[in-house]
DOVEXKOL-730415 format. One record per residue (C-alpha): x, y negated, z negated; residue number from 1. Coordinates in steps of 0.001 Angstrom, whole numbers, padded with zeros to 6 digits, always signed. Each point is the difference from the previous one (the first is absolute). Example, Ala and Ser with C-alpha at 12.3 -4.5 7.8 and 13.67 -1.06 7.14 Angstrom:
BEGIN
REC      east     north        up   num
REC   +012300   +004500   -007800     1
REC   +001370   -003440   +000660     2
//
This chain:
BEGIN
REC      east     north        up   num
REC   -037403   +055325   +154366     1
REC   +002124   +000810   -002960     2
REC   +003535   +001010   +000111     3
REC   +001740   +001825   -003370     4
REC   +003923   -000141   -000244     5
REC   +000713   +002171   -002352     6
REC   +003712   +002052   -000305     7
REC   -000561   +003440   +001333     8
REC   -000706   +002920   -001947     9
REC   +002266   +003047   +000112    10
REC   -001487   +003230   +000778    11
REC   +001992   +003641   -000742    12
REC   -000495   +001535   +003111    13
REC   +002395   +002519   +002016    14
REC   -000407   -002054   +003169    15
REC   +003613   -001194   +000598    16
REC   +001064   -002593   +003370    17
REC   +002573   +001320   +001969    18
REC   +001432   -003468   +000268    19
REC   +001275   -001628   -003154    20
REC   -000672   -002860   -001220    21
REC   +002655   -003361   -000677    22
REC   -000180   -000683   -003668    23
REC   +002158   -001849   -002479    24
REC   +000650   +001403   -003452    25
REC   +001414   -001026   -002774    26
REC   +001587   +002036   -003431    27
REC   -001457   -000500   -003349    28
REC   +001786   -001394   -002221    29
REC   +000901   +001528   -003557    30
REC   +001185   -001606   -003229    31
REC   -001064   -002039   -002878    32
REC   -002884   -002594   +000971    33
REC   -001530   -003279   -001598    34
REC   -002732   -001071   +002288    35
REC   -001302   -002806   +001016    36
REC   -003647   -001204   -001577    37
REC   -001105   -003466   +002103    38
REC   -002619   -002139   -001891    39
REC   -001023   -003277   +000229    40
REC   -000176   -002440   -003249    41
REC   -000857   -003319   -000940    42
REC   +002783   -002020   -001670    43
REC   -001110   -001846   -003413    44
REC   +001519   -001448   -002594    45
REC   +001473   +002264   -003347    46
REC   -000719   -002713   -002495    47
REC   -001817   -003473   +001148    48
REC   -001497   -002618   -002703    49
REC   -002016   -002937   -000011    50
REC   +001887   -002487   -002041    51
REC   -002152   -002279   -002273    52
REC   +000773   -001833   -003249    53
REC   -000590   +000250   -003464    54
REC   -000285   -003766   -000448    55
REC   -002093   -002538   +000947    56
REC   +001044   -003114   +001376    57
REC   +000532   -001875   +003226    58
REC   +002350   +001364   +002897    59
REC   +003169   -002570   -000199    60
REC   +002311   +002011   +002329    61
REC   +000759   +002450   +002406    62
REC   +002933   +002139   +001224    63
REC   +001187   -000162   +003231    64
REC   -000096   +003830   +000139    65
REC   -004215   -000386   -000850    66
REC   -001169   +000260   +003736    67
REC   -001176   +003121   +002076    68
REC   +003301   +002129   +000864    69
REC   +002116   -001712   -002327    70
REC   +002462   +002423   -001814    71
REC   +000293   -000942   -003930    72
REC   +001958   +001889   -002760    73
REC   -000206   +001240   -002901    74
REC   -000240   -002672   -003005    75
REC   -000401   -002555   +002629    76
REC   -002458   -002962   -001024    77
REC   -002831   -000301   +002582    78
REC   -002024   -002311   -001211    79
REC   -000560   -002733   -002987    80
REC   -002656   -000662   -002042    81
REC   +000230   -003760   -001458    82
REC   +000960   +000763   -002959    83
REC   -000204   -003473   -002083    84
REC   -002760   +001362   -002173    85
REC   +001868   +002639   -000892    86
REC   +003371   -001547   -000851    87
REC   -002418   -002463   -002199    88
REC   -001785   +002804   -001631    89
REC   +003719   +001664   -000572    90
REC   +001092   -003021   -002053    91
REC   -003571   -000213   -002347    92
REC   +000811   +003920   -000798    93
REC   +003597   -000601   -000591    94
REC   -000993   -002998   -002147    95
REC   -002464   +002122   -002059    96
REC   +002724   +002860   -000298    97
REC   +002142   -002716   -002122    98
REC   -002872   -001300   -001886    99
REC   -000265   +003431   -000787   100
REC   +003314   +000468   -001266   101
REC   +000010   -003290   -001782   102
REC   -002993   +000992   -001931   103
REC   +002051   +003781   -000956   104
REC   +002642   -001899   -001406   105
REC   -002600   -002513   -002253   106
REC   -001312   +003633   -001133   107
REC   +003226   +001206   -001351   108
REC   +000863   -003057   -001480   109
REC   -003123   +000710   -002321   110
REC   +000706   +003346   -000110   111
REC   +002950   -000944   -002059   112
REC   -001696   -002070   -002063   113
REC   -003169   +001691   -000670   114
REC   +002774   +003092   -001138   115
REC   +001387   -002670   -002400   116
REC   -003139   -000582   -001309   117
REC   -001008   +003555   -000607   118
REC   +003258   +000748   -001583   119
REC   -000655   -003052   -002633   120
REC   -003455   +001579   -000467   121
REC   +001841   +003107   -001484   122
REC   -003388   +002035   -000321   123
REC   -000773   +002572   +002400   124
REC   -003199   +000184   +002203   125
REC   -001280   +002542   +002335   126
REC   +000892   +000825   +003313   127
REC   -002276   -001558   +001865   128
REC   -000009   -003070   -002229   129
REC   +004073   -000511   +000499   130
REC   -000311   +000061   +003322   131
REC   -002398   -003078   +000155   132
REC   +001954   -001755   -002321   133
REC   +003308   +000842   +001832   134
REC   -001200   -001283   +003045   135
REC   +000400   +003207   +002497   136
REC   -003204   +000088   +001662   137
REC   +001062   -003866   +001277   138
REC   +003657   +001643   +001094   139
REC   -001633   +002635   +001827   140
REC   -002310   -002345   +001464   141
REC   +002558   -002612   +001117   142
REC   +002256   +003245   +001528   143
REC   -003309   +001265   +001922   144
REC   -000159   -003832   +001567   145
REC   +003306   +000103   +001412   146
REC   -000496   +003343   +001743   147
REC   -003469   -001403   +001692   148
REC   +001765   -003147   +000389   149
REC   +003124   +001938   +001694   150
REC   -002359   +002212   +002018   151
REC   -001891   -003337   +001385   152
REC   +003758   -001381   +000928   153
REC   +000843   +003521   +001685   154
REC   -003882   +000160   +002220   155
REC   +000940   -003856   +000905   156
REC   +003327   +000587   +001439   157
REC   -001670   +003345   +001753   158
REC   -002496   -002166   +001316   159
REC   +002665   -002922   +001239   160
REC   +001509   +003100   +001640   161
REC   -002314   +001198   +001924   162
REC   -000500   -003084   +001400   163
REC   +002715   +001260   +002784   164
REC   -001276   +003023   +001619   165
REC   +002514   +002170   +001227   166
REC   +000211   +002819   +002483   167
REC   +000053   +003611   -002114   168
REC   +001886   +001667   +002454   169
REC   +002050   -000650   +003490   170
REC   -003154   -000085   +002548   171
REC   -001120   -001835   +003196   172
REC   -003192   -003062   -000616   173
REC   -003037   +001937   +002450   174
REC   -002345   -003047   -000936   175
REC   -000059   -003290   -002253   176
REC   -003260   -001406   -001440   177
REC   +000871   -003288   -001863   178
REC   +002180   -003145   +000924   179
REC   +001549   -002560   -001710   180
REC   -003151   -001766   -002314   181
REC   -002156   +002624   -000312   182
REC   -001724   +000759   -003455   183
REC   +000284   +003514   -000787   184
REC   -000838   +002114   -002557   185
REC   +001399   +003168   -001988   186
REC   -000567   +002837   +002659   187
REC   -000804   -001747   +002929   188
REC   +001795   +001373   +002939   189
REC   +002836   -002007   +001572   190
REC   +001770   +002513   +002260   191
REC   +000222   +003220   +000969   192
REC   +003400   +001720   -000211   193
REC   +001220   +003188   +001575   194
REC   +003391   +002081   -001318   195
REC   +002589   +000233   +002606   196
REC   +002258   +002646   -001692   197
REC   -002312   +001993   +001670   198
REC   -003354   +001172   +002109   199
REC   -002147   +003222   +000129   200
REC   -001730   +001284   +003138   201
REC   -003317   +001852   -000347   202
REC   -000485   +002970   +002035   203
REC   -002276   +002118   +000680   204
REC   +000904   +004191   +000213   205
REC   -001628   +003086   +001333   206
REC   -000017   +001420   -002981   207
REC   +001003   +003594   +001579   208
REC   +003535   -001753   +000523   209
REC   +000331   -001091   -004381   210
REC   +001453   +003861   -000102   211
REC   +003360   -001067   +001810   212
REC   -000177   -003889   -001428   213
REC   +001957   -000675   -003498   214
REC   -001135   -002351   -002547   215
REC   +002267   -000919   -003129   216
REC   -000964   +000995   -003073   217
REC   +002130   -002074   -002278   218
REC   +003081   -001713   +002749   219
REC   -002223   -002606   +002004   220
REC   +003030   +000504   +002435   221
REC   -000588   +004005   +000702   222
REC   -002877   -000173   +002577   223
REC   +000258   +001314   +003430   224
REC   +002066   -002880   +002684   225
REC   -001952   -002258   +001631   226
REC   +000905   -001934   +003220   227
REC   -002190   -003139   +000422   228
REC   -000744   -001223   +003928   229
REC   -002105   -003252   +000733   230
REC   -000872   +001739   +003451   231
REC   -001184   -003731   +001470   232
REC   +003260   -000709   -000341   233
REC   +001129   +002525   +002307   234
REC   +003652   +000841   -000647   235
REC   +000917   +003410   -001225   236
REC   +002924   -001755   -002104   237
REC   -002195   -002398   -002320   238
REC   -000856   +002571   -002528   239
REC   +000324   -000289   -003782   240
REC   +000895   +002796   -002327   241
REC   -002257   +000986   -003520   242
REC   -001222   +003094   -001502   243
REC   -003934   +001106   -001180   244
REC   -000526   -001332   -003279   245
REC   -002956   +001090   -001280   246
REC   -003515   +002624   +000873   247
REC   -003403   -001811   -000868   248
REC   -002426   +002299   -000751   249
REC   -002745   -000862   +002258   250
REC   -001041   +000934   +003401   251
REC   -000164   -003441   +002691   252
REC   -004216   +000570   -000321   253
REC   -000714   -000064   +004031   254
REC   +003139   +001791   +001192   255
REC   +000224   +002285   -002863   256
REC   +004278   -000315   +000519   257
REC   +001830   +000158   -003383   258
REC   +001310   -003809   -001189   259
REC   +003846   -000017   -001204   260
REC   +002091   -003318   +000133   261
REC   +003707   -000125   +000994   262
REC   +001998   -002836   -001420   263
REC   +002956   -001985   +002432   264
REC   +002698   -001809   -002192   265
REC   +000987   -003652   +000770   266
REC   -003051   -000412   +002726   267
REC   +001049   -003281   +001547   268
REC   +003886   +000971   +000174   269
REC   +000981   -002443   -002725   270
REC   +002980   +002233   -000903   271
REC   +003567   +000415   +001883   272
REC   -000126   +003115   +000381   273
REC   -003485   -000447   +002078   274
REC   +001628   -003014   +001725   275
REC   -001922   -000057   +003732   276
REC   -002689   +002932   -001236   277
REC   -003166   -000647   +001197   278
REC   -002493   -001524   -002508   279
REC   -003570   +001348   -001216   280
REC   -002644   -002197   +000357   281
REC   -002859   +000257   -002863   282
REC   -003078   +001674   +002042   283
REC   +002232   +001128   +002918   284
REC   -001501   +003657   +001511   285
REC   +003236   +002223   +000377   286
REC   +000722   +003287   +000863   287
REC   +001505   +002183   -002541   288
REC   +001904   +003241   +000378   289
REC   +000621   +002394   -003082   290
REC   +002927   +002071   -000174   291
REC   -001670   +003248   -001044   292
REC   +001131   +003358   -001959   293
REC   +002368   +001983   +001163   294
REC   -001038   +003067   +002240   295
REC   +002074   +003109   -000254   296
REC   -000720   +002886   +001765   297
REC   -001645   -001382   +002852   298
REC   +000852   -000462   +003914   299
REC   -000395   -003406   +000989   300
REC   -002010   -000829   +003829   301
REC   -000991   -002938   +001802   302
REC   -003770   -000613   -000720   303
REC   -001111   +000082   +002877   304
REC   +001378   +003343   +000866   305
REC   -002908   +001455   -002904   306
REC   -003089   +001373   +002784   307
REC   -003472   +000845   -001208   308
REC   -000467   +001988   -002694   309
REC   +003048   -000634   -001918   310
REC   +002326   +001960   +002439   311
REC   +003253   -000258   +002487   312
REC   +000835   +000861   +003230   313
REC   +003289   +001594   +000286   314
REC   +002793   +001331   +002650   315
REC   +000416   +003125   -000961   316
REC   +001957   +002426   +002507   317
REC   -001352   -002487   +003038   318
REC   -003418   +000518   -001106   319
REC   -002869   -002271   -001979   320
REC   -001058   +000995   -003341   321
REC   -002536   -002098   -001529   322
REC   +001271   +000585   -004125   323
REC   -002056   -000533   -003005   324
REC   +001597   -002115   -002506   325
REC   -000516   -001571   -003312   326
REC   +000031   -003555   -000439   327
REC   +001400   -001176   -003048   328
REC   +000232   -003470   +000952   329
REC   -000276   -002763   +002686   330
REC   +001112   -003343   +000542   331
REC   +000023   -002619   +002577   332
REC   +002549   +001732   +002130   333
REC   +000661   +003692   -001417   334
REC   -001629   +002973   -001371   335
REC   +000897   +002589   -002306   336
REC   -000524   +003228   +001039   337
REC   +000731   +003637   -001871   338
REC   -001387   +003355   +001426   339
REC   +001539   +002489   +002669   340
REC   +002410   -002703   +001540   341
REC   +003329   -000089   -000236   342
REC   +002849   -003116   +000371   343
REC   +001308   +002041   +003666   344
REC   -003873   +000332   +001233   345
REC   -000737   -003046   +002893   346
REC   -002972   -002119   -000501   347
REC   -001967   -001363   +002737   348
REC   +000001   -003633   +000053   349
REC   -001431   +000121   +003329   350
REC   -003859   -000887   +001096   351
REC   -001388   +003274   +002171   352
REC   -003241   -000177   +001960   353
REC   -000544   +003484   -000453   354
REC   +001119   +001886   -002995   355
REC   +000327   +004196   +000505   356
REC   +001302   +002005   -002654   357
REC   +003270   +001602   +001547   358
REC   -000085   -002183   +003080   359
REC   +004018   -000882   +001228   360
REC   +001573   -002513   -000895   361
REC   +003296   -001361   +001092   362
REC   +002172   -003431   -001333   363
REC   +002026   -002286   +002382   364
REC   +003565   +001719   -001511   365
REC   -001151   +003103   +000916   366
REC   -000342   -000906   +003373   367
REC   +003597   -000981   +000026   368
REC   +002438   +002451   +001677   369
//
């Protein structure tokens, strides 16, 4: 045997009880709305790297910071590459720089006297001729070796610098991959880093709901309010404030919900001002509720108070009328409603096993004396 519970439908029929029934009603509400949109995201990082180096050489240090969790800086040196090799290599361009120079000032030193010499020759020659016997192909040459031999010293000391690799910006260490003696080359990984200014959370949308979302166009600060709630951890109060961020323009493929990502500043309450805030945890599934558009014109119900078919009942004159309504919007806990209600009309909020158009009604005040 199967039994059906479904709510009961309301039929307009002239058939009215003599004895009314106990209901409670409440008034809708009128004003200036922003509903409520509840989603659920996926926190991830805004900007992550894997840090690897543009030298080669073998790992001769670490920072204490380099380990899973650890909190690092901006500027701050993780890790050191030896970096003997390099300082050697430093001093052989430095070396060749001077040789280099040396060998410019030999040049004009002949320059002057090859100019003597031309001057006691007193008998002109062409161009290209006085410019041998001048010497200036040999300046320009000696010049052009000092600016290789200056470029070599400046790609040396680049080189000796990179030998400390430093954190680009202030982040938390997710995962290290070297320790102390390991041979590494340019772009091998050696940890992953993750931003802590702060995180996105991906969520998905029904995209019927984008109409009363906003998304900035140019401010990344002008998206719709977000409240953030790990709901595992179960208090109302550990919530963290952000706003949406951005719209990506693809349907999730098996849902088919619109993809947007909100962004949370200062995630793992680094700040003072977010002194005892809860913190996000990379991966953590949250709940996320978006402070919508406003909604003028419209009378604001409970939700559950909206019956089949889009309609109301109301307490009109003692009596039920089941009211057609448009719906302009529903969240977790109200609906919107326009149509041929009114702020001083009752509504329902009552469950009745059997629902007659016109059928009496009567509340617990009016009972009173």
């Amino acid at each position: 045997m199967l039994i059906f519970s479904t709510e009961p439908v309301a039929r307009r029929e002239a058939a009215v009880r003599e004895t009314a029934m106990l209901v409670e009603v409440t008034a809708p509400r009128s004003g200036t709305f922003r509903p409520t949109i509840v989603v659920m995201g996926t926190v991830i990082p805004a900007r992550e790297i894997i840090l690897a180096p543009r030298v080669d050489g073998t790992v001769a240090a670490l920072g204490s910071s380099l380990v899973p969790g650890g909190a690092v800086g901006q500027g701050e040196v993780l890790l050191r590459i030896d970096d003997a090799d390099y300082r050697i290599a430093l001093s052989q361009r430095e070396s060749d720089l001077e040789q280099a120079i040396a060998d410019l000032e030999i040049e004009q030193g002949r320059q002057v006297l090859a100019e003597r010499d031309y001057q006691e020759l007193n008998k002109p020659l062409p161009d290209n001729k006085r410019a041998l016997v001048l010497r200036e192909p040999h300046l320009r040459s000696a010049r052009a070796r000092i600016e290789s031999a200056q470029a070599a010293v400046d790609r040396a000391r680049l080189d000796l610098e990179r030998t400390a690799i430093r954190s680009p910006f202030e982040a938390q260490v997710i995962s290290r991959s070297v320790n102390v003696g390991s041979q590494v080359e340019a772009g091998d990984p050696l940890a992953r880093l993750v931003a802590v200014d702060s995180y996105w959370v991906e969520v998905t949308i029904p995209p019927e709901k984008l109409h009363w979302i906003e998304f900035p166009q140019l401010d990344p600060g002008s998206g719709s309010p977000v409240t953030v709630r790990d709901r595992a951890v179960g208090s109302e109060e550990r919530r963290r404030q952000g706003s949406l961020f951005r719209l990506i323009g693809q349907l999730e493929g098996h849902t088919r919900l619109a993809r947007a990502l909100a962004v949370v500043d200062d995630p793992l309450a680094l700040r003072p001002e977010n002194a005892g805030a809860p913190r996000l945890m990379l991966g953590t599934f949250v709940e996320v509720r978006i402070e919508g558009r406003e909604i003028r014109g419209a009378l604001q119900i409970p939700r559950d108070t909206l019956r089949v078919g889009n309609t109301v009942w109301l307490m009109r004159e003692g009596r039920l009328v089941v009211q057609p309504v448009e719906v302009l919007f529903s969240d977790a806990d109200h609906a919107y409603v326009s149509g041929e209600i009114t702020a001083d009309d009752r509504v329902v909020t009552s469950s009745l096993a059997t629902v007659e158009e016109g059928v009496r009604l009567r509340t617990a005040d009016s009972d009173q004396p």
